[in-house]
C-alpha positions in Angstrom: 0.0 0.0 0.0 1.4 3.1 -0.8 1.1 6.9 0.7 -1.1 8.1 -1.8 -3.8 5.2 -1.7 -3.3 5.1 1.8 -4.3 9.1 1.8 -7.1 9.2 -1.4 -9.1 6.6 1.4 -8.6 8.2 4.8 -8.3 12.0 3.2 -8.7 13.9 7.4 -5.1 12.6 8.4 -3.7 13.8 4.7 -5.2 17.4 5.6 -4.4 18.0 9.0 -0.7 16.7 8.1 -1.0 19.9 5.6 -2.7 22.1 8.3 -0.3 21.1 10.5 3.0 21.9 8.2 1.7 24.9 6.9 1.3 26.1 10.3 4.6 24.9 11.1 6.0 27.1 8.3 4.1 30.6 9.3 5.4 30.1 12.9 9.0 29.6 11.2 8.5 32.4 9.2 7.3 34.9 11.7 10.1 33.8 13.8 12.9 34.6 11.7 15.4 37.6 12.7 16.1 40.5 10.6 19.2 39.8 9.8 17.7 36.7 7.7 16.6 39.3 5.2 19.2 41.6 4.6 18.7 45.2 3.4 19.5 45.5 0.0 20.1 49.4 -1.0 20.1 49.5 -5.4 22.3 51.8 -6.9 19.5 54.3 -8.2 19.9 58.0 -9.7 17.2 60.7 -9.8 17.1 63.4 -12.6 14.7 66.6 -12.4 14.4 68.4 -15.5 13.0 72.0 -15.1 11.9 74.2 -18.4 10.4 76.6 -16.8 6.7 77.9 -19.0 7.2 75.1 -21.1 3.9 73.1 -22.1 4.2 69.6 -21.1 4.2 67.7 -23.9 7.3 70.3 -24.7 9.0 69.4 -22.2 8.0 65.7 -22.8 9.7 66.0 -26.7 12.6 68.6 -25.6 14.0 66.9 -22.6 12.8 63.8 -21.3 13.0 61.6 -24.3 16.9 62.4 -24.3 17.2 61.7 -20.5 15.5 58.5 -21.4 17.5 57.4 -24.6 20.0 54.8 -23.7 23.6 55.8 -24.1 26.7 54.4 -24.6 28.2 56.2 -22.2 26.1 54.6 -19.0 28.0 51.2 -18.0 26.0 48.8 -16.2 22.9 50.6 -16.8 19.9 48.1 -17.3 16.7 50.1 -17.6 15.6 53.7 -17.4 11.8 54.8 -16.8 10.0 57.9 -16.1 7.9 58.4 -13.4 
C-alpha cells in the first residue's frame, strides 16, 4: 500500500498533516530575525528636468526623451523609466 492510496481513502489525516506543516511554516517564518533578510540598498539615480513655461508635452519631446534614450556612455545601466 502506498502513501497516496493510503491518503485518497482516509483523506482527514492527509489534511491536518497539511494544516499542521503549513502552520509549522508561518510560525518559522514569523520567527525569523532580521538579519535573515538583509537590506538590499540598489544603486539608483534621480534626474529633475526644469523648463520653466514650457507646455508639457514640450518638455515631454525637448528633454525627457533624451534623459531617457539609452547611451553608450552609461556602464551597467539596465533600464531607465520615467515616473
Amino acid at each position: 500500500m502506498n502513501v497516496s492510496a493510503w491518503s485518497i481513502r482516509n483523506p482527514v489525516p492527509a489534511a491536518m498533516l497539511f494544516v499542521l506543516l503549513t502552520l509549522a511554516g508561518l510560525m518559522s517564518f514569523r520567527s525569523m530575525k532580521v538579519q535573515n533578510f538583509p537590506d538590499m540598498d540598489l544603486p539608483v539615480v534621480i534626474v529633475t528636468a526644469l523648463l520653466p513655461g514650457a507646455a508639457p508635452e514640450q518638455l515631454e519631446s525637448d528633454i525627457a526623451q533624451r534623459l531617457e534614450t539609452p547611451s553608450p556612455r552609461r556602464r551597467g545601466s539596465s533600464t531607465s523609466r520615467a515616473h
